[in-house]
Each structure stands twice: as C-alpha cells, then as structure tokens.
C-alpha positions as CSV (number, residue, x, y, z in Angstrom):
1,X,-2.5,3.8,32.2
2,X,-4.8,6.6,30.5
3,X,-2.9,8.7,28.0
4,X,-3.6,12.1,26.5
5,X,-5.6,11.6,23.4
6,X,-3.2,13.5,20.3
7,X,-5.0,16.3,19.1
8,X,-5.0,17.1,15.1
9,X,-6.5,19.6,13.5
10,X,-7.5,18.5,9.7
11,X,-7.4,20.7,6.7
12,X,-8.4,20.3,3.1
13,X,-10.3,23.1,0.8
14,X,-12.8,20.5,0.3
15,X,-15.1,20.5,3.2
16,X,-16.2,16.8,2.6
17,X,-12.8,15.3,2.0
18,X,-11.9,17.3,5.0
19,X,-14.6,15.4,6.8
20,X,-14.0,12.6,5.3
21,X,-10.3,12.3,6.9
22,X,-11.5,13.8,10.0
23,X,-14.1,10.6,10.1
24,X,-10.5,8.2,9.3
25,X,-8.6,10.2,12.6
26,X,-11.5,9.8,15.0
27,X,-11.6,6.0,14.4
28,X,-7.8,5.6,15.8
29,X,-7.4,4.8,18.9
30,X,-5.2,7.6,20.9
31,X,-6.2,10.8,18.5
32,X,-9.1,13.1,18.4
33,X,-9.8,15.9,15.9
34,X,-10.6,19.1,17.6
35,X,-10.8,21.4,14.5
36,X,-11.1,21.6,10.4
37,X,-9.8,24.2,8.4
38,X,-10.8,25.1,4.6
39,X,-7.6,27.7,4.2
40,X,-4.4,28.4,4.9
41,X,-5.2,31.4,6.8
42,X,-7.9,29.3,9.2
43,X,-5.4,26.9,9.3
44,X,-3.2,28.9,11.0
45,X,-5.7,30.6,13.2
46,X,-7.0,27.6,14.3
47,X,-3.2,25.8,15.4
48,X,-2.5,29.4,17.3
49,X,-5.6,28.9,19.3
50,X,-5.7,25.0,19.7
51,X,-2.2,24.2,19.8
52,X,-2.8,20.8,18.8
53,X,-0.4,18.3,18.6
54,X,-0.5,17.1,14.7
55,X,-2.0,18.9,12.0
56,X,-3.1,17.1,8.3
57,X,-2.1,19.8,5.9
58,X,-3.4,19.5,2.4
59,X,-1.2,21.7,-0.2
60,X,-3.9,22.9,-2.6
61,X,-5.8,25.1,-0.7
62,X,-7.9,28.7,-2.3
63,X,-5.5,31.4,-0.4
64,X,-1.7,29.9,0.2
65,X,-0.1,27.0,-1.1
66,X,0.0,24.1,2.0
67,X,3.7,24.6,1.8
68,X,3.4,28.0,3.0
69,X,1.5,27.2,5.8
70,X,4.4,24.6,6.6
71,X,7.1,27.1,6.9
72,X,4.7,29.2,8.9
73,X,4.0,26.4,11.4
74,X,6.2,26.1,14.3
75,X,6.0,23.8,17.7
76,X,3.2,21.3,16.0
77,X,4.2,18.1,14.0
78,X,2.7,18.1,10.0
79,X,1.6,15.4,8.3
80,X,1.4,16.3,4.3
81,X,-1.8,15.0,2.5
82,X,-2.4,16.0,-1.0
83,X,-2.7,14.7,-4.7
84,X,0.6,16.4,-5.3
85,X,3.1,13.7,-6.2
86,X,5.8,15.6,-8.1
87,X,9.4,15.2,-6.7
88,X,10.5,19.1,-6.4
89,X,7.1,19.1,-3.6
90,X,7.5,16.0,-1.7
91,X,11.3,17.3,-1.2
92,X,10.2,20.9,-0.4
93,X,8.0,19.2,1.9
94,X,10.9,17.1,3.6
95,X,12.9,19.9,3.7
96,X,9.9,21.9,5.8
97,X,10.0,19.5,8.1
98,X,6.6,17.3,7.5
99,X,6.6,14.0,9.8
100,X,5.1,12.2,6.7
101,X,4.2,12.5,3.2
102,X,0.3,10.9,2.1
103,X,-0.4,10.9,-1.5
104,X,-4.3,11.4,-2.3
105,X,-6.0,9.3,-2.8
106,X,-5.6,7.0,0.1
107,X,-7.3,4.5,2.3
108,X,-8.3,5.1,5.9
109,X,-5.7,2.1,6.7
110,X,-3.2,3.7,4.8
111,X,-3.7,7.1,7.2
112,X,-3.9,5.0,10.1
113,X,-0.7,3.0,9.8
114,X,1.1,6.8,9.4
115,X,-0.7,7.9,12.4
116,X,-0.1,4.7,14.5
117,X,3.9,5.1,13.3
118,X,3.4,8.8,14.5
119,X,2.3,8.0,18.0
120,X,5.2,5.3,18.2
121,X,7.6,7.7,17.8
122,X,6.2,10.2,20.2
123,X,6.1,7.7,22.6
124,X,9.5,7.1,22.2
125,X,10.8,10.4,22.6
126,X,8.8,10.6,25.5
127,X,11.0,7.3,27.0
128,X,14.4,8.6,26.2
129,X,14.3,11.1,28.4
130,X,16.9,14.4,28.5
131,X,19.4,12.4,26.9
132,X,19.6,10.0,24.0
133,X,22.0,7.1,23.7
134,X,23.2,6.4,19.7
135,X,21.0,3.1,19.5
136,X,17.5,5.8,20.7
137,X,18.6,8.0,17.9
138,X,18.7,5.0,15.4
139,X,15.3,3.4,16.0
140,X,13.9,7.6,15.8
141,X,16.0,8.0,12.4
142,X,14.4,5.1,11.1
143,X,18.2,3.8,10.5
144,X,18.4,0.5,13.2
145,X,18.8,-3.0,11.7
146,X,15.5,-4.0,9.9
147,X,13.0,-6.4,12.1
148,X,12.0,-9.4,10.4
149,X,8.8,-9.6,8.4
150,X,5.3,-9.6,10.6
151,X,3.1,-12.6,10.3
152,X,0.3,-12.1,8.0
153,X,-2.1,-9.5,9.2
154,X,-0.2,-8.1,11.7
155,X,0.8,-4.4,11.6
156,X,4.6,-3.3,12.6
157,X,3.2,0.2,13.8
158,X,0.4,-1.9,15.6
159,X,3.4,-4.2,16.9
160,X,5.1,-1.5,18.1
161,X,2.0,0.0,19.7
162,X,1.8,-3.5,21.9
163,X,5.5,-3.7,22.7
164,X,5.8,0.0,24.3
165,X,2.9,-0.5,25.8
166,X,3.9,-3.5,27.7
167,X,7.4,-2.5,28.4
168,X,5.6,1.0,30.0
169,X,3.5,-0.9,31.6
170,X,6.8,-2.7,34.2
171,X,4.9,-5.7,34.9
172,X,3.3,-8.4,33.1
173,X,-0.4,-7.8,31.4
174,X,-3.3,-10.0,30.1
175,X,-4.1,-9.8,26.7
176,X,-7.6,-8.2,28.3
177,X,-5.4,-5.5,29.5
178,X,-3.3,-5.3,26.7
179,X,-6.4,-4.5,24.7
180,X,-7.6,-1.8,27.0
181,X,-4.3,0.1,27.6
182,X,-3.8,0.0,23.4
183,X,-7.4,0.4,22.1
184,X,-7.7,-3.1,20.9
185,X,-9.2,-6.5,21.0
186,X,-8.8,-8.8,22.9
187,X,-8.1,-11.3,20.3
188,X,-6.0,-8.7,18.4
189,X,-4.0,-7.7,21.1
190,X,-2.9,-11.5,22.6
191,X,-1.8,-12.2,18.8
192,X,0.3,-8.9,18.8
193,X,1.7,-10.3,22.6
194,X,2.3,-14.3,21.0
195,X,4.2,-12.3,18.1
196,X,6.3,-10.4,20.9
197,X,7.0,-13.9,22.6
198,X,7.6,-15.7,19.3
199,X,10.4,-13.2,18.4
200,X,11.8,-13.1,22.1
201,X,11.0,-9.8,22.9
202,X,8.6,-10.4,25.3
203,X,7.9,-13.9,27.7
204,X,4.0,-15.8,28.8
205,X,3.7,-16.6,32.0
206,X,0.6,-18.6,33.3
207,X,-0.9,-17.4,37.0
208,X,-2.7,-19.9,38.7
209,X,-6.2,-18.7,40.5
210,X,-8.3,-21.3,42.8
211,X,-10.4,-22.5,40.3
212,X,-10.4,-22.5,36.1
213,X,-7.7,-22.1,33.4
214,X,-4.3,-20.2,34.5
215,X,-4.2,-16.7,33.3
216,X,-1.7,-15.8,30.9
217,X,0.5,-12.9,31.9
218,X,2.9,-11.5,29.4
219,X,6.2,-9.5,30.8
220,X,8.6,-7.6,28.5
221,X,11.9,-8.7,27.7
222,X,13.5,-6.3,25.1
C-alpha cells in the first residue's frame, strides 16, 4: 500500500533556518517539501499555486506578521513555528486554527513527533468516513482515555503510525512489511508490532514454510 507523500511548503524569513527545517521534513517518512517561502506574501503565492497539504508558518517574517498569513490561509492545515512564546500569540494562533504550535528553537525529533502526530490524525479522518461515531470524535479531540506509558524508546505517534497501518492493511504483516508500508526498520517496526501484542491490540501468529524458522505474521485486534 503506497500512499500520497503530504506536501508542505516551509516558511521562515531566514533562508537557512528555512532550509534547515525543510532538511528536518524531507527526512520523515510520508512528507515532502515542494516549496520555501521568505514572506508572507510568497507564502501565500506559493500555497495558491501548490495547494499543498501542510504549511510551516513562521510568525516573524519582513512584510506581515505569520498570524496574518493564518487568517488568510484557507483549505491547508498550519503548523506554527516561531520563537514567539508569549500567551496572547500561541492563543491567537489556536484560535486561527494552527494544527500545532512549535516553539524555536527545536530539534528535528521534536518536529518530527508533530509531523508523525499530524499524519496520524489525517489518517484517521480518512478511516471514519462520512460519518463519525462519538468514540472517532474523541481519539481526533485528543479527549479519549489516556494509553498507558510506551516502553522506553518507543514513540506514541510512531506507535500509532504501526497500529493504523496494520489494521489498513486487513490481514496480518511481517515486521519486513510492516517496515516497508511505514518507512521503518525492520527491527524498529517488529518492536512497534511486540508493543501492539503486549498491550492486546494486536496478535503474532507463526506461518510455517517447508524449510527454516516460521514466519511471524502479526494481525490487528483493536
């Protein structure tokens, strides 16, 4: 199962931070950054032509504030990156309707873990279909009972990556082809698939072949 790379255009005044993050995008698995913008005026040129999916939106840029260029955005998702930290912005920014608020400075696994909880909950929406039932509404809204801690060096997002990817999938996977639908290892990916079988979401089944180890399969449960 191939899916559609999510296209994000990146903007910062700084042309080398604005490289730098474009650098962080292009190494996560599922997204690719098809433009960079230095204003808020190329900014918005640039999502009228693209129409990407996701655009990183600093708020200090030379011609409009980033919050501007918010309200002016319609039909694309906005993530907020800035050095900007004071309450009366990250609300106005809320209130704009940004998917997610990244304070500056950050770490490319700091961006990645938003980006990875970004995809999770497109794919999601994509699942529910025409209609949502109250319990598809919760896990969206970030309001359903609170999962248990992951096991040291696991990611949730990452987690949640694996588990839609096998339930999508309606059969059972290897961990090879775990890894290949997601964008991980191997290794990484059968951990993620134990985890899911540990916490009864998900069972292991062995298949037998003529000759060698059994395979393990893994089928969702929910």
């Amino acid at each position: 199962m191939t899916r559609t790379p999510i296209r994000v255009v990146v903007v910062d005044d700084d042309f080398m931070v604005a490289r730098i993050h474009s650098g962080y995008v292009a190494r996560v698995p599922g997204f690719t950054v098809v433009s960079t913008a230095h204003t808020g005026a190329d900014a918005l040129a640039a999502v009228a032509e693209l129409r990407p999916d996701l655009v990183l939106l600093d708020i200090y840029l030379p011609d409009m504030s980033g919050l501007e260029v918010l309200k002016s955005l319609h039909d694309v998702d906005v993530l907020m990156i800035s050095a900007a930290r004071d309450m009366p912005t990250v609300r106005e920014a809320m209130r704009g309707g940004a998917v997610n608020y990244l304070i500056k400075p950050f770490t490319a696994a700091a961006l990645t873990e938003r980006l990875q909880q970004y995809a999770d909950t497109r794919r999601r929406l994509t699942a529910i279909g025409a209609e949502a039932r109250q319990d598809d509404v919760d896990r969206l809204f970030g309001t359903h009972k609170t999962p248990a801690a992951m096991p040291k060096g696991l990611s949730a997002a990452t987690c949640a990556l694996v588990a839609d990817t096998l339930r999508e999938a309606g059969r059972d996977l290897s961990a090879a082809e775990a890894a290949e639908l997601t964008g991980l290892s191997r290794v990484s990916a059968r951990r993620y698939l134990e985890h899911l079988c540990a916490v009864g979401q998900a069972e292991f089944r062995p298949r037998y072949g003529t000759a060698g180890r059994p395979e393990h399969r893994y089928r969702w449960l929910g």
